[in-house]
N, C-alpha and C positions, 0 to 999 in steps of 0.2 A: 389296379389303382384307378380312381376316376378323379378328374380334373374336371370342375363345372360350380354348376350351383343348386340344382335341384338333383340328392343323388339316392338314386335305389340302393334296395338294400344288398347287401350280401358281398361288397368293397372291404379288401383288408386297408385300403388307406386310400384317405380320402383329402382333394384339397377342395377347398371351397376359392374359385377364382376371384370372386369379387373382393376376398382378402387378399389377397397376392396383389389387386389392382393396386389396394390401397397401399401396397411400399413397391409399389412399379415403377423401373427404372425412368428417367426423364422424360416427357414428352416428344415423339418422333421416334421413339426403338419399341417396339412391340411388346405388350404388356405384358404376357404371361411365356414369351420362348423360352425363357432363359431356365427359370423354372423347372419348366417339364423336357428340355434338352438333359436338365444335371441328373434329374431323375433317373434320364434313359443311359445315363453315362454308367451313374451309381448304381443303380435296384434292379434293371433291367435282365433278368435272367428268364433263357428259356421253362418251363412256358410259362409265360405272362401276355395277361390281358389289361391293356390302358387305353382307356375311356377318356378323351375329351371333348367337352360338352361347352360350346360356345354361344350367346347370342348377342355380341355385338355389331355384326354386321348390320343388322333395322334399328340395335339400340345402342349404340358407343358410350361403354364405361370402363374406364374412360374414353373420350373420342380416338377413333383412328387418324392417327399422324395426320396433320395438315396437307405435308405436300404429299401423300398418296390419296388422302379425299378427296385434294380439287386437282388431280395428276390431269381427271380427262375434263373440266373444266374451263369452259371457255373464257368466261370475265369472271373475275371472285370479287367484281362489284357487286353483285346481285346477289352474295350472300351477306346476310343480316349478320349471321353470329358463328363465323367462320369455325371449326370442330365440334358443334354442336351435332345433338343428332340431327340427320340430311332431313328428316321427314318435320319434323319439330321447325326446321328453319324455314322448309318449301311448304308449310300451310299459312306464315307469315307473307310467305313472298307469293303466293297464286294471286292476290287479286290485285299485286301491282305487278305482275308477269302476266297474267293469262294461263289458260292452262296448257297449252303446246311449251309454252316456254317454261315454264315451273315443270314439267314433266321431264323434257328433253334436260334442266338443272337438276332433277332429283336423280335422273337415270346414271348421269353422270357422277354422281356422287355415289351410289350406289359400285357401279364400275369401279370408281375409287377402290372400296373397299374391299370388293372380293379381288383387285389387285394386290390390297395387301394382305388379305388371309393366304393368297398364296405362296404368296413368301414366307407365312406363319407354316404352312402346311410343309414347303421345301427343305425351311429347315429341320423340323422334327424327322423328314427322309434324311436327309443328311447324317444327321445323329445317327441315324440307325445305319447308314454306311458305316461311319464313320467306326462306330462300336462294334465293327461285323458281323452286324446282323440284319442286314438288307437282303442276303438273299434266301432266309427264312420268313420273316412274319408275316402277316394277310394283313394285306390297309385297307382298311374300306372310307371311304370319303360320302357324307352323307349329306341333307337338309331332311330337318321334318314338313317343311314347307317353303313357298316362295312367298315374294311380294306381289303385292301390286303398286303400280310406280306411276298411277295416274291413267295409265291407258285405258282404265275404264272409270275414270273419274272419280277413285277413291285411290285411298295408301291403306297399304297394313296386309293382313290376310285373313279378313272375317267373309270373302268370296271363295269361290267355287270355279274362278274361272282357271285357267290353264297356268296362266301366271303364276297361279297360288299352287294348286295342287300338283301341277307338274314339278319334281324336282330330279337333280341328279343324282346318281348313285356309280362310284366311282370304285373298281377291286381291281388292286393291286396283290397277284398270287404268283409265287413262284411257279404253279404248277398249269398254268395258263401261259399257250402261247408267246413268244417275245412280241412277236410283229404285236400284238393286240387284239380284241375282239369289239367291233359296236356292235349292240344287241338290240334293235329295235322291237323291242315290246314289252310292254307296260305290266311293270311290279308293282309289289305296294312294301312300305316300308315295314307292316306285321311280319311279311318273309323276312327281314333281317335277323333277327336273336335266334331264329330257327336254323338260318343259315351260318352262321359263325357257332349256334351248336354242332352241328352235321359238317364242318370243316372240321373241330374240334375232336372229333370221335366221342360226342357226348351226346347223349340222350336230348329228343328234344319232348321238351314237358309234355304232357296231352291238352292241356288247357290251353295252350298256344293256337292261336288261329292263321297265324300265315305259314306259307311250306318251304322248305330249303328249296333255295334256288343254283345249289350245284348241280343238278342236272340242265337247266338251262347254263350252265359255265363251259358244260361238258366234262365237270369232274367227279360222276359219278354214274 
């Protein structure tokens, strides 16, 4: 199943989220949990693969709840048009802030929000407790890219600096350590589809340019 907005082919069922925004529960509960929780309640049988594909975090549609965008916000005087997107409201507000201080309000607003994808992300763990299947699936927790949030005097990710291209890459496996592993050194996101093939016991294409990264996991 894949949940998003731009969706590859070869999905037996498919949601388009920015429909789901549009009959999304009230302002302040998360737009699309509920959703893809019944999903996992209802369709969820072994093996399945579900895909979802988010980009509200740089672009809120609709906005992330109020009180988790300005959770780490210091005055929400200084914001112009309070749930709007963070970046949309801090190019109105640099040149009566400056840019230390429109920075230091974008980052925070930013924080906001991967505060509250994480409680998007919890829950969907949850469900998979819940439906007892926490201690099978592989989660993998991804970005295709980061922001930049002014430390180099622009927003967005049309750079090259670390901001942007650095992102994290997060696996949750049964078959990996309790305590945890950090793995310092640098993947690239083409290893992923090759990797969740090679978990999979499935062939991975030849046209694929990145390499499974279960042997840097240690499970293979």
């Amino acid at each position: 199943a894949f949940w998003g907005d731009t969706c590859p082919a070869g999905f037996a069922e498919v949601v388009d989220l920015f429909q789901v925004k549009q009959v999304a529960p009230a302002r302040g509960q998360w737009t699309y949990q509920t959703p893809i929780i019944d999903w996992l309640a209802r369709d969820a049988r072994e093996p399945f693969f579900l895909l979802v594909h988010e980009m509200d975090l740089y672009d809120p549609q609709p906005p992330v709840p109020e009180a988790d965008l300005h959770r780490y916000v210091a005055s929400r005087d200084d914001c112009t048009a309070p749930g709007r997107n963070p970046e949309q409201s801090l190019h109105e507000l640099i040149p009566a802030l400056g840019l230390p201080e429109a920075s230091e309000h974008l980052i925070a607003h930013y924080d906001g929000a991967v505060t509250y994808y994480d409680g998007v992300v919890a829950a969907i763990l949850e469900q998979l407790r819940t439906s007892g299947l926490s201690e099978r699936p592989v989660v993998m927790v991804m970005s295709d890219h980061g922001n930049d949030l002014l430390e180099h005097g622009t927003m967005g990710h049309g750079t090259t600096f670390d901001s942007v291209i650095r992102v994290p890459l997060i696996v949750i496996d049964p078959a990996l350590p309790t305590g945890g592993l950090q793995i310092d050194r640098t993947v690239q996101t083409v290893d992923i589809a090759p990797t969740i093939l090679d978990r999979a016991g499935l062939p991975i294409a030849h046209e694929m340019t990145g390499s499974s990264l279960l042997p840097l996991l240690g499970l293979r």
